[in-house]
VOMI-218258 format. One record per residue: residue number from 1; residue in one letter; chain; x, z, y of N, C-alpha, C in turn. Coordinates in Angstrom, 3 decimals. Atoms other than C-alpha are relative to their C-alpha. Last residue first. Example, Ala and Ser with C-alpha at 12.3 -4.5 7.8 and 13.67 -1.06 7.14 Angstrom:
% residues 2
NODE   seq   type   mol        n_u        n_w        n_v       ca_u       ca_w       ca_v        c_u        c_w        c_v
NODE     2      s     A     -0.820     -0.060     -1.190     13.670      7.140     -1.060     -0.770      0.730      1.090
NODE     1      a     A      0.890      0.000     -1.190     12.300      7.800     -4.500      0.900      0.000      1.200
//
This chain:
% residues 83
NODE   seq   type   mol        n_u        n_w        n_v       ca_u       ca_w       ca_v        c_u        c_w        c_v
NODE    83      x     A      1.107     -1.085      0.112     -1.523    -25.403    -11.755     -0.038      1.421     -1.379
NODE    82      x     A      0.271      0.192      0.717      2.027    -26.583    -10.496     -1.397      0.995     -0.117
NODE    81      x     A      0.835     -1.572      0.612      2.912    -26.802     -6.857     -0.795     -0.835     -1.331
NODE    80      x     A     -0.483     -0.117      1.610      5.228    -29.769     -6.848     -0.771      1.440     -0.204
NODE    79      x     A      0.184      1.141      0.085      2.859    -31.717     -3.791      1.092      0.502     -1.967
NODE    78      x     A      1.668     -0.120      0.344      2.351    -28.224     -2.157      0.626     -1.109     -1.144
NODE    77      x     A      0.501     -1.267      1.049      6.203    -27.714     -2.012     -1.496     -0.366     -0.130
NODE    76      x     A     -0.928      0.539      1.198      6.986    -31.671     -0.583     -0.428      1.531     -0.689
NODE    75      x     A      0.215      1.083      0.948      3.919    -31.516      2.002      0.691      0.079     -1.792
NODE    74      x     A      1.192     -0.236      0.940      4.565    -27.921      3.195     -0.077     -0.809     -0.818
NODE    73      x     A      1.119      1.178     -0.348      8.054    -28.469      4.246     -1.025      0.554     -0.235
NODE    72      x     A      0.110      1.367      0.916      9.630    -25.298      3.375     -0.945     -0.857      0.764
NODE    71      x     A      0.916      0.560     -1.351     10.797    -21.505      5.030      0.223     -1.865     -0.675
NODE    70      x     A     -0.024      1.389      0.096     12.051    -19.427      2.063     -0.993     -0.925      1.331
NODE    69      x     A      1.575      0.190     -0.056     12.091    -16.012      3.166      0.335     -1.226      0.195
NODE    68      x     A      0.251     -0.222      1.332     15.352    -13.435      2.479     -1.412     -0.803     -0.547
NODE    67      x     A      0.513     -1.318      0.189     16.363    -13.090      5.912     -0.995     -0.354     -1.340
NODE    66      x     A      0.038     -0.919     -1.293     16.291    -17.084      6.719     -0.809      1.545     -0.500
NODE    65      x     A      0.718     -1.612      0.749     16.071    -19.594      3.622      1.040      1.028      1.208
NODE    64      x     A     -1.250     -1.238     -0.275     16.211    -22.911      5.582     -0.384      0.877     -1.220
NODE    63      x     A      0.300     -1.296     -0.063     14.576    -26.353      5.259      0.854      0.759      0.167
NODE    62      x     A     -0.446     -0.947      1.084     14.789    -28.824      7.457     -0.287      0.916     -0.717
NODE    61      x     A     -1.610      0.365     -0.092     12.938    -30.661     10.138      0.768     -0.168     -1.107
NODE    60      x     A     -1.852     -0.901      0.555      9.673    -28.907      9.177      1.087     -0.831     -0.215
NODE    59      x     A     -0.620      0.964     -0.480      6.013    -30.307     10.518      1.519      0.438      0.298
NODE    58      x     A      0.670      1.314      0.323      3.342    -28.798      8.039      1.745     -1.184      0.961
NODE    57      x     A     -0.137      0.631     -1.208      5.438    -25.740      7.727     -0.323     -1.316     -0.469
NODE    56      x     A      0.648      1.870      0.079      4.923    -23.299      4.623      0.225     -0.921      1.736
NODE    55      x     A      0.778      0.521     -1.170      6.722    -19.952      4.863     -0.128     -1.369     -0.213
NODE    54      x     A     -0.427      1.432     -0.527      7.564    -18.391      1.785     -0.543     -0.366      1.346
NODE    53      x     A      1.133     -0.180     -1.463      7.635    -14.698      0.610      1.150     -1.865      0.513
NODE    52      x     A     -0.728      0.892     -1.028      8.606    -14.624     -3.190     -0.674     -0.204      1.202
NODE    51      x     A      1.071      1.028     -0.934      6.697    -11.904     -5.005      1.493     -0.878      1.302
NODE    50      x     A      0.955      1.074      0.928      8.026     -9.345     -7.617     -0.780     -1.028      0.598
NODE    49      x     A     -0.694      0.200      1.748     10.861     -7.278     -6.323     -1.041     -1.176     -0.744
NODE    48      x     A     -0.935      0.993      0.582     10.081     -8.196     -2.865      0.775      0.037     -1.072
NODE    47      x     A      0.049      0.642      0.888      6.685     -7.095     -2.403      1.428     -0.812     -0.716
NODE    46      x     A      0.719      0.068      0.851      6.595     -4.562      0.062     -0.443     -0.241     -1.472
NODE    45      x     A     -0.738     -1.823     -0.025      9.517     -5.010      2.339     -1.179     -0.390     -1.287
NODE    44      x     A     -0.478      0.207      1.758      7.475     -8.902      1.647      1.268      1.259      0.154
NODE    43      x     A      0.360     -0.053      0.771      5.110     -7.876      4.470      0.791     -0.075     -1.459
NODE    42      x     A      0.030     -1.359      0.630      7.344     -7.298      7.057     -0.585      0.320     -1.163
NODE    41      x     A     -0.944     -0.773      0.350      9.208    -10.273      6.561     -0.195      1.803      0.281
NODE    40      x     A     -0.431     -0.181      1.443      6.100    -12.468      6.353      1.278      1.037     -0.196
NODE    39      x     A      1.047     -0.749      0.524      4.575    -11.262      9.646      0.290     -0.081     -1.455
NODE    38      x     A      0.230     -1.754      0.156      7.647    -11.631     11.402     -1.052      0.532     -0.908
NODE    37      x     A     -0.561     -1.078      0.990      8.992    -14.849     10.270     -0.839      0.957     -0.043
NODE    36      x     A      0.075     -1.638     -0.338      7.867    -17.137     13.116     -0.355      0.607     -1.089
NODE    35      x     A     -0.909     -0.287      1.006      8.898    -20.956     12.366      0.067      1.569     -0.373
NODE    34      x     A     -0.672     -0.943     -0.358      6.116    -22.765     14.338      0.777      0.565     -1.395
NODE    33      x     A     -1.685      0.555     -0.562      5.452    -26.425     13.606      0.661      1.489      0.285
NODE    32      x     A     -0.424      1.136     -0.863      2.145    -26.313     12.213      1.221     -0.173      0.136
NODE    31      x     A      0.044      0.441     -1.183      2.046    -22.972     10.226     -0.233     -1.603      0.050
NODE    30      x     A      0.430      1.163      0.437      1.112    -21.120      6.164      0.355     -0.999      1.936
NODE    29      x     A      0.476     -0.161     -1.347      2.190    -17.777      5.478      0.113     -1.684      0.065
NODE    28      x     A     -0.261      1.610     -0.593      2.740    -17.412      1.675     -0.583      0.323      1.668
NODE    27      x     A      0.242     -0.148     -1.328      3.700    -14.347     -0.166      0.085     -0.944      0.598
NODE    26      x     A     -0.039      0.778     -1.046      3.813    -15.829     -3.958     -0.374      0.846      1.543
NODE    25      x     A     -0.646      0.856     -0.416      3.871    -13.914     -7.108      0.452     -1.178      1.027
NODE    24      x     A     -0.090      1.051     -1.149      2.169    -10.771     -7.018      0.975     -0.851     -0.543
NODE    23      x     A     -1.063     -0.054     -0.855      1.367     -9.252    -10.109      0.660     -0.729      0.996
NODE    22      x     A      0.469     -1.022     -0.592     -2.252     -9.045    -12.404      1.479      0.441      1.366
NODE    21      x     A     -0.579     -1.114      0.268     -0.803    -11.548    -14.597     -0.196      1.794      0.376
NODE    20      x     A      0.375      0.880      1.439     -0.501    -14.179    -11.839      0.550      1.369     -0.835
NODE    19      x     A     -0.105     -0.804      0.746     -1.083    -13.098     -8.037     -0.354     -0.798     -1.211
NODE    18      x     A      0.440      0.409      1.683     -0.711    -15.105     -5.265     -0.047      1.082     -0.629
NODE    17      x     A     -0.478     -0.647      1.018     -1.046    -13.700     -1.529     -0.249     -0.507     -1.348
NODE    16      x     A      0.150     -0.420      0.944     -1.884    -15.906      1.100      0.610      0.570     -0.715
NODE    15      x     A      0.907      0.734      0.781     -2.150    -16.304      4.625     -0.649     -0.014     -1.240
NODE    14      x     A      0.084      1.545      0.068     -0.513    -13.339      6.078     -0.665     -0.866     -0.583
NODE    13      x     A      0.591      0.597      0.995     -1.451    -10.714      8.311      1.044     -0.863     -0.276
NODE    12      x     A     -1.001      1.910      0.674     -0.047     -8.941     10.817     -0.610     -0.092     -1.134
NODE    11      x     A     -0.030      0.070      1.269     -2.485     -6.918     13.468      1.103     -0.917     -0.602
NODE    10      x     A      0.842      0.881      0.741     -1.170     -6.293     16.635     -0.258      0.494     -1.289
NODE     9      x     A     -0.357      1.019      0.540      0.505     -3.038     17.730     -1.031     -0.973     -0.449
NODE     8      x     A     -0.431      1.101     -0.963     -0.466     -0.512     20.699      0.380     -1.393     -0.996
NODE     7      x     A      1.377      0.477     -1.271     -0.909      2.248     18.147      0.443     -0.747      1.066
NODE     6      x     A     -0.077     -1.118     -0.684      1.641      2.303     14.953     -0.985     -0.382      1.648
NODE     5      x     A     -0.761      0.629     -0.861      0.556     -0.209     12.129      0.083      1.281      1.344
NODE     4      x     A      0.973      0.683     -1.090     -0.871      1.604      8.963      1.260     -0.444      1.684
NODE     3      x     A      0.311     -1.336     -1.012      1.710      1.956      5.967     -0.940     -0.767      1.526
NODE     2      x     A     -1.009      0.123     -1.232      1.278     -0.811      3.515     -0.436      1.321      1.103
NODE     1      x     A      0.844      0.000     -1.174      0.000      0.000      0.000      0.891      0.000      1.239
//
């Protein structure tokens, strides 16, 4: 469970959470063109023995892996997401 946010702070969310097995496997945050980390890198503190925290980007240059969080095309990862 995540500790509650301290007063004056947004909410963070992210897009999706997988789970296979009953155990996370995917932290996904999902953009346009922006590259902003924060809400996946606090969330995967959390999850990062058992859940990869990715960031999806519809319009991504390159990729990176930045602080422990895969940041990907969307097109080319959706397109080998297996069912």
């Amino acid at each position: 469970m995540c500790p509650p946010l301290p007063e004056g702070q947004g909410k963070r969310e992210v897009d999706f959470l997988t789970v296979r097995d009953g155990k996370p496997e995917w932290l996904i945050e999902t953009k346009l063109t922006d590259m902003e980390i924060s809400p996946l890198k606090h969330f995967s503190r959390f999850f990062m023995k058992t859940a990869d925290s990715t960031l999806l980007v519809r319009n991504l240059k390159r990729e990176l892996f930045l602080e422990g969080i895969h940041i990907k095309k969307a097109s080319g990862w959706l397109q080998n997401l297996e069912t």
